[in-house]
C-alpha positions as CSV (number, residue, x, y, z in Angstrom):
1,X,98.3,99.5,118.6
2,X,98.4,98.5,114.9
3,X,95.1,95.6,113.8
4,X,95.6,93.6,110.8
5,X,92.1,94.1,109.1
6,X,90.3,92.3,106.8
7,X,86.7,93.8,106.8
8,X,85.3,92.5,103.2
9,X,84.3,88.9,103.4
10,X,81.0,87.0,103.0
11,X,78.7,84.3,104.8
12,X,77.7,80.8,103.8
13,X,74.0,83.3,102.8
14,X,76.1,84.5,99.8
15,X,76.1,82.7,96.3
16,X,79.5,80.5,96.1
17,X,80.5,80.5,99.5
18,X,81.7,78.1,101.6
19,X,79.4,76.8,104.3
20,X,82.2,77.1,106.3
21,X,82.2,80.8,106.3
22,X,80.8,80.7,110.1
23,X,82.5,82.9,113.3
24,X,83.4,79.0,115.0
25,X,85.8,78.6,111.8
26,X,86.6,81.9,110.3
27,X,87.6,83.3,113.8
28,X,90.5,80.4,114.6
29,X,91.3,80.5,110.5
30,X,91.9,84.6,111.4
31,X,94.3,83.8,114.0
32,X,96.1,81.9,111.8
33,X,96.3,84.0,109.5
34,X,97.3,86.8,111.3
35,X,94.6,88.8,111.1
36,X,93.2,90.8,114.0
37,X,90.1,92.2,112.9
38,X,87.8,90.6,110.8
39,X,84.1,91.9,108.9
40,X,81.2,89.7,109.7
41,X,80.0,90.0,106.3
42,X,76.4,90.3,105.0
43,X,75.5,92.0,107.8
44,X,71.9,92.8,106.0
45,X,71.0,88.8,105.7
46,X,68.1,88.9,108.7
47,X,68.9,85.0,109.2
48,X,73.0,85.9,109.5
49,X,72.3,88.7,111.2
50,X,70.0,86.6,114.0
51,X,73.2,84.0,114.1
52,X,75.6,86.6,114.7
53,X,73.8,88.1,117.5
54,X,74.1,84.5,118.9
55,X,78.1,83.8,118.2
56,X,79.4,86.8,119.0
57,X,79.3,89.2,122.3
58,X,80.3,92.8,122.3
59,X,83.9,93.6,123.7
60,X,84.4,97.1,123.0
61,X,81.8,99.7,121.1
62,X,81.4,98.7,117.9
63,X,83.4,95.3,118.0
64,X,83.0,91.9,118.7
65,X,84.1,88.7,119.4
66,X,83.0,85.0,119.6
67,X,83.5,83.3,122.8
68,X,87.2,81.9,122.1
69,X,88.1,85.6,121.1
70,X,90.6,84.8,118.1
71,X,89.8,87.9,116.9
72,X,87.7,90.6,116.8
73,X,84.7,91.3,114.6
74,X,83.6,94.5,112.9
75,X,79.7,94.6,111.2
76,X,80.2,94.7,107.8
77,X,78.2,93.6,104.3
78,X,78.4,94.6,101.0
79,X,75.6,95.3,98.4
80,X,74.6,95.4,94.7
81,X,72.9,98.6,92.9
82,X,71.8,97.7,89.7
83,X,70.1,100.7,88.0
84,X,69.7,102.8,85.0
85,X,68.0,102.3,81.3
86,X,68.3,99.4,79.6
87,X,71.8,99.4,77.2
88,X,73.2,100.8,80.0
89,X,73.0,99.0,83.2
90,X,75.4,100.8,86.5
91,X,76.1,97.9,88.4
92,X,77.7,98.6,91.5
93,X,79.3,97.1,94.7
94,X,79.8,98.5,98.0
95,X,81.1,97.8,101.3
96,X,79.1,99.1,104.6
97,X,79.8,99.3,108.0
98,X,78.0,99.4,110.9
99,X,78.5,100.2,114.8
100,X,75.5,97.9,115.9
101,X,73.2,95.2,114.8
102,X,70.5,97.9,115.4
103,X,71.5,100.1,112.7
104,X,72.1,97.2,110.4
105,X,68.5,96.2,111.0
106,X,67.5,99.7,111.0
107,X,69.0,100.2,107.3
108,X,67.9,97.0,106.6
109,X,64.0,97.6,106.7
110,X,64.6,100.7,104.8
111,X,66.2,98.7,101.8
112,X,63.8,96.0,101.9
113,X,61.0,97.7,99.0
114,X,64.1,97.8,96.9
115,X,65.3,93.9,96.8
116,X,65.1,90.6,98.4
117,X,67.4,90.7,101.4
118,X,66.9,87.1,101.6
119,X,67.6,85.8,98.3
120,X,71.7,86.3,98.8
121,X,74.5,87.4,101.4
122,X,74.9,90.5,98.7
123,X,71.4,91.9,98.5
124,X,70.6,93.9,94.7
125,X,68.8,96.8,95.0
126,X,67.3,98.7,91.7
127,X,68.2,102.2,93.5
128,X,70.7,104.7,92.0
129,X,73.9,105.4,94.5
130,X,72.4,108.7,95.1
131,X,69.2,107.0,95.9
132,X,71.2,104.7,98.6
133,X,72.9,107.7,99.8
134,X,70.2,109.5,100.7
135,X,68.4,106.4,102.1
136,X,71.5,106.0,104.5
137,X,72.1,109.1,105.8
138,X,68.0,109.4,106.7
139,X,68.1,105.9,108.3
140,X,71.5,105.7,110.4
141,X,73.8,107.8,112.0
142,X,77.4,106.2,111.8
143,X,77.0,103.7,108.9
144,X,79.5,103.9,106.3
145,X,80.7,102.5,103.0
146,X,83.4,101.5,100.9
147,X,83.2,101.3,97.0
148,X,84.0,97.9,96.9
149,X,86.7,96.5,93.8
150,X,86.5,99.8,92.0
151,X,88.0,98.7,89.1
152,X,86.3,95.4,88.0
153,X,84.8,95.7,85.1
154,X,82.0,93.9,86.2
155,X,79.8,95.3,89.9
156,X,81.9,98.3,90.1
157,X,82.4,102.4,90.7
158,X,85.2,102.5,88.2
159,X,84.4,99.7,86.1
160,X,84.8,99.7,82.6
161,X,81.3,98.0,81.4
162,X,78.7,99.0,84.0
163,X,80.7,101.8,86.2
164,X,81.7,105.4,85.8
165,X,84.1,108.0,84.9
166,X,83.8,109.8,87.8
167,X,82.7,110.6,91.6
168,X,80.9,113.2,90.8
169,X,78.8,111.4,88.1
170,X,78.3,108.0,90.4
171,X,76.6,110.0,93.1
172,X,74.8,113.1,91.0
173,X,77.0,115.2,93.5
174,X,79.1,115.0,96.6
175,X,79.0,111.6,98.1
176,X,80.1,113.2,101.4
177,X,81.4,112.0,104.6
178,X,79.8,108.4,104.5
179,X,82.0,107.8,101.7
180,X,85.4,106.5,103.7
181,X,87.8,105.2,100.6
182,X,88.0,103.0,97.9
183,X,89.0,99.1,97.6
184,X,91.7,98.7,95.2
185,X,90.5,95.1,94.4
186,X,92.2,91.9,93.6
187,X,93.8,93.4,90.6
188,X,95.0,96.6,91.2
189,X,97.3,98.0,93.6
190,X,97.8,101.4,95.1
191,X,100.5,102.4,92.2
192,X,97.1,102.3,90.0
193,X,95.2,104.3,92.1
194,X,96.6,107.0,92.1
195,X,96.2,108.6,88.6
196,X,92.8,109.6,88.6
197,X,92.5,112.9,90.5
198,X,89.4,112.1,92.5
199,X,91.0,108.9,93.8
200,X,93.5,111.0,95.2
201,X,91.8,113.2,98.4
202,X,90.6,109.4,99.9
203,X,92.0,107.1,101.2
204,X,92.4,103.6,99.8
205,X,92.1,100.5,101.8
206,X,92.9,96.6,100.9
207,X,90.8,93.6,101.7
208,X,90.4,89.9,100.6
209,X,86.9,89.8,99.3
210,X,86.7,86.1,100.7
211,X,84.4,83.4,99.6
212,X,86.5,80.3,102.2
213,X,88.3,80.0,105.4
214,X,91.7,79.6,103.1
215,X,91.1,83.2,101.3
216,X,91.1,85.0,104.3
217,X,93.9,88.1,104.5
218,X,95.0,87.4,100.7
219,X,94.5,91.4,100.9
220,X,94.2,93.4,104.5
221,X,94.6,96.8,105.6
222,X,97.0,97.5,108.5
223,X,95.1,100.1,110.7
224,X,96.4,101.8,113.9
225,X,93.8,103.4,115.3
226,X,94.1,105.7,118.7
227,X,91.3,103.6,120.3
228,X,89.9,100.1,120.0
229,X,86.1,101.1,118.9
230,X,84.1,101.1,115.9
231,X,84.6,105.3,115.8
232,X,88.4,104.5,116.5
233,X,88.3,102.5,113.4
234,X,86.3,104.6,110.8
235,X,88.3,107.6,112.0
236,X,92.0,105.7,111.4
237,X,90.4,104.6,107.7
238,X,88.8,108.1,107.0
239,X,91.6,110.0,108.3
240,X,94.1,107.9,106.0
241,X,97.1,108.4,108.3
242,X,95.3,105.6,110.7
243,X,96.4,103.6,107.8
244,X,99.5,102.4,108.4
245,X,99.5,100.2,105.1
246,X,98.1,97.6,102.7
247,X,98.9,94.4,101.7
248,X,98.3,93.3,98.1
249,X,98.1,90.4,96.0
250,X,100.3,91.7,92.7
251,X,97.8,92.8,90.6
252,X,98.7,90.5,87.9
253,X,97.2,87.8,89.8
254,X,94.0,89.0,89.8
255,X,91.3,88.1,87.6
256,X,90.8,90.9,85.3
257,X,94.5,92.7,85.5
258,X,95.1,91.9,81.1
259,X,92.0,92.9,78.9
260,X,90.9,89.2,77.4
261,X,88.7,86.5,76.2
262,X,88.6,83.6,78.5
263,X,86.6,80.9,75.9
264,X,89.3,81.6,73.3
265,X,92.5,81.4,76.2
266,X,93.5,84.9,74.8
267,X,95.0,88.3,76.5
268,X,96.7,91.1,75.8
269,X,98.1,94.1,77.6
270,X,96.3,97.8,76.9
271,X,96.8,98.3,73.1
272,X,95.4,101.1,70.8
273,X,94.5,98.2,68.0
274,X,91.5,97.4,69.4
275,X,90.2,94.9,71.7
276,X,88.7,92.6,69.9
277,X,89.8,88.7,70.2
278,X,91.7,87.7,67.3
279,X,90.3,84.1,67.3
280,X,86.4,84.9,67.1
281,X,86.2,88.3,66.6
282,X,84.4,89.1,69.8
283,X,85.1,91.9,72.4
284,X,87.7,91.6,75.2
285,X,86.7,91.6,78.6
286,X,87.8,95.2,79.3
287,X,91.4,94.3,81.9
288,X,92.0,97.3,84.8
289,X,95.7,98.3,84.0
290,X,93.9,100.1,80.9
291,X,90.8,100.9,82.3
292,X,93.3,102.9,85.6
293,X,95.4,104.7,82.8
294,X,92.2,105.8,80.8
295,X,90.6,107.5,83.6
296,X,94.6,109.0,84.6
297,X,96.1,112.2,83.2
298,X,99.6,111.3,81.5
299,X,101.8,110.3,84.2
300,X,104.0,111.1,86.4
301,X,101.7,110.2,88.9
302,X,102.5,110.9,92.7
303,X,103.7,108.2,94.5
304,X,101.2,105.4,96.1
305,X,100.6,105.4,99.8
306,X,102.8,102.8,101.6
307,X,101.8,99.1,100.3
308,X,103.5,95.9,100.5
309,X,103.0,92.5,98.1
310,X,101.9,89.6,99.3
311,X,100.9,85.9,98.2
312,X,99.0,83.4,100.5
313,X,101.3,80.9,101.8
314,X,99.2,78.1,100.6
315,X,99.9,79.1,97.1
316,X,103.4,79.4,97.3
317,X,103.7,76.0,99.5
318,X,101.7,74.5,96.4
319,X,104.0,76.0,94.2
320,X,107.2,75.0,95.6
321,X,105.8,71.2,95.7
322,X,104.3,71.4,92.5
323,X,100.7,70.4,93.9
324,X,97.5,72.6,93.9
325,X,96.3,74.8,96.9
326,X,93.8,72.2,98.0
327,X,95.9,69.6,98.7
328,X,96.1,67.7,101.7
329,X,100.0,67.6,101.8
330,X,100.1,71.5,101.2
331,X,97.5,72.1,104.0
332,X,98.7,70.0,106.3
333,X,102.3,72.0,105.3
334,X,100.7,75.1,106.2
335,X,99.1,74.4,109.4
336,X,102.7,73.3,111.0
337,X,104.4,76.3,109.5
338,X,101.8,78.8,111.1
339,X,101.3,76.8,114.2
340,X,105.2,76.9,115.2
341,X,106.4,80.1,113.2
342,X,103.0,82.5,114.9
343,X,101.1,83.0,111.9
344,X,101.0,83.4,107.8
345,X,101.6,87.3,108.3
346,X,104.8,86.7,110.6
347,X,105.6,84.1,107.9
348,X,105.3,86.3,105.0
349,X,106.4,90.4,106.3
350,X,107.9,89.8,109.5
351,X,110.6,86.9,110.0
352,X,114.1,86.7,108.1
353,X,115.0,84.2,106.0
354,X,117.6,82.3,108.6
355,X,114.1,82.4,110.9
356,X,111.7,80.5,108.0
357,X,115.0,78.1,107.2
358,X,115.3,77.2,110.7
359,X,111.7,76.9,111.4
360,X,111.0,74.4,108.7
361,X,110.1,76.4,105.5
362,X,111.7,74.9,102.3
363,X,114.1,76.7,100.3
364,X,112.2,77.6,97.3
365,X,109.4,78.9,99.7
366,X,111.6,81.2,101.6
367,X,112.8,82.7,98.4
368,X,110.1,83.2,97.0
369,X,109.1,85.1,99.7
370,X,112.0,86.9,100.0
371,X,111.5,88.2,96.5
372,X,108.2,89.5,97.0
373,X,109.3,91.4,100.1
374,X,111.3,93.0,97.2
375,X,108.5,93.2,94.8
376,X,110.6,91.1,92.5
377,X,108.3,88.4,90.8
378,X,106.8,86.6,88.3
379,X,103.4,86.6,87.3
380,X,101.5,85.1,84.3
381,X,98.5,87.5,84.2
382,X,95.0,86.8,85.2
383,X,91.8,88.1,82.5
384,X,88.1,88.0,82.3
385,X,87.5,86.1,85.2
386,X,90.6,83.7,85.0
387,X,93.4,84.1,88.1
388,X,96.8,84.7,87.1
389,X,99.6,82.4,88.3
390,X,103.1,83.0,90.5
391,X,105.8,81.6,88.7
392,X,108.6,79.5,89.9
393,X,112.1,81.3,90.3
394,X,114.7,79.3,87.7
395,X,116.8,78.8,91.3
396,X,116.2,79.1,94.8
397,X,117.2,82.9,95.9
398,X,117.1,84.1,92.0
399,X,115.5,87.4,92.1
400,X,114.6,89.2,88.4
């Protein structure tokens, strides 16, 4: 039994979020998509937490489903530690999940002296990860987390302005068994995981961080766990050979991959003359390809666990019609490619090229996603905060 998950996603309670972020919508989206399971998101947020206990009915332990049952649901929300002295702030993400709305309410009441759980999807707390540790493993019995983006230099574990340098310095110890893996984030991949020695005894898992229906599974985590349940889930991610891979956007694409300064439309790859723009004078936003290989002994590295590249149809529909993503042509394009082909994943890992040329798909689409299937692309790289790009292929079926 393998489940396409995608378990770190947000609700229409979270800043910058679509309103359309709701089980009735994201739940047929998933289906779509391709995706099997799917977090709920914000799972702390009392007023989400009351709608969810409305939508959705339990089907399994641990996992749940609205009443057209598109998918199934897994209790999930991530939070924001902000601690430490002033000059240097630890700002930190993480990803929780949680067998019932009980413990989420249960952990809930606990955080509540620390932050507003109502002001934001992502609640901030001013506790230390030790601090939240501690508070988790008095409060529930089965809730975990995942370090969430670990590489971002902004609200991460790893990150280069406001994270650490190492587990054992995030947490003022062992973090234990709560701690399940780490999220590579939108711009790194496993390959860039896997130099830091602490990375290496977890495992790593993949998810789209999504903010709209259309970023769903941009990044999932295929999972085959021995039974359908919450504890069969946890122990297929903890165990890491439950894991049967990840699917990743190329790093590149991602919005801090190249150290860079987005007022002055400046990057640069890692580069021991500084990182300072050369247009104002001010610092680079700190990019994760140098931040992985600072915290990394001099390779070789081993190799990655299994991972696959992928790019959301709807951008490379857009990019074969030279239109953007939100276009009505391109998403009407994309609804009658999933709805007769089965589903974006099918579409982008599963069917050959004669299969997408018969069932409608352009040229240019279908090799371009035959070149990602070989990991042969090209990218123009994202920094501070901007997206990178996919570039067209010269010709259709040209792979560099």
């Amino acid at each position: 039994m393998d489940l396409n998950a995608d378990l770190h996603v947000h609700s229409p309670y979270s800043l910058a979020t679509s309103p359309e972020m709701v089980p009735s919508v994201t739940a047929p989206f998933a289906k779509l998509k391709g995706i099997d399971l799917l977090g709920s998101g914000d799972i702390l947020h009392p007023l989400w937490r009351e709608r969810l206990r409305r939508e959705l009915v339990q089907v399994e332990e641990g996992l749940f489903a609205p009443p057209g049952r598109e998918c199934l649901f897994l209790l999930t929300g991530e939070v924001s530690l902000i601690f430490g002295p002033i000059g240097k702030k630890r700002k930190v993400h993480l990803l929780l999940l949680s067998p019932s709305f009980q413990e989420a309410e249960e952990l809930a009441r606990a955080l509540a002296p620390f932050g507003k759980l109502e002001s934001n999807g992502r609640p901030i707390f001013k506790i230390s990860l030790r601090a939240f540790l501690e508070i988790l493993q008095a409060v529930t019995d089965r809730t975990l987390f995942i370090p969430a983006h670990i590489w971002t230099p902004h609200y991460s574990l790893l990150g280069a302005l406001s994270g650490f340098d190492s587990l054992e310095t995030a947490f003022e110890g062992d973090p234990g068994p709560r701690l399940l893996g780490f999220e590579t984030g939108l711009s790194a991949d496993p390959t860039m995981c896997v130099g830091p020695l602490f990375l290496r005894e977890h495992p790593l898992f993949s998810s789209s961080d999504a903010h709209s229906p259309w970023s769903l599974g941009r990044e999932t985590t295929l999972l085959s766990p021995r039974t359908l349940s919450f504890g069969g889930i946890v122990e297929a991610l903890s165990r890491g050979t439950g894991i049967k891979e990840t699917r990743e956007l190329p790093p590149g694409l991602g919005k801090y991959y190249l150290q860079g300064h987005r007022a002055c439309s400046v990057s640069s790859p890692p580069s021991p003359r500084g990182t300072l723009c050369p247009r104002c004078g001010r610092p680079f936003t700190p990019g994760v390809l140098a931040r992985t290989v600072e915290l990394s002994p001099p390779p070789p590295w081993p190799a990655p666990p299994p991972f696959r590249y992928c790019v959301p149809l709807p951008e490379i529909l857009a990019l074969s019609q030279g239109r953007p993503t939100s276009s009505t042509r391109v998403r009407r394009e994309w609804h009658q490619r999933v709805s007769s082909l089965g589903s974006e994943s099918r579409i982008l890992f599963d069917l050959s090229p004669e299969e997408l040329l018969k069932g409608g798909l352009d040229r240019v689409s279908v090799s371009l996603i035959s070149s990602l299937r070989r990991s042969r692309f090209r990218v123009e790289e994202g920094y501070d905060g901007r997206y990178g790009r996919l570039l067209a292929l010269e010709q259709p079926g040209e792979e560099e």
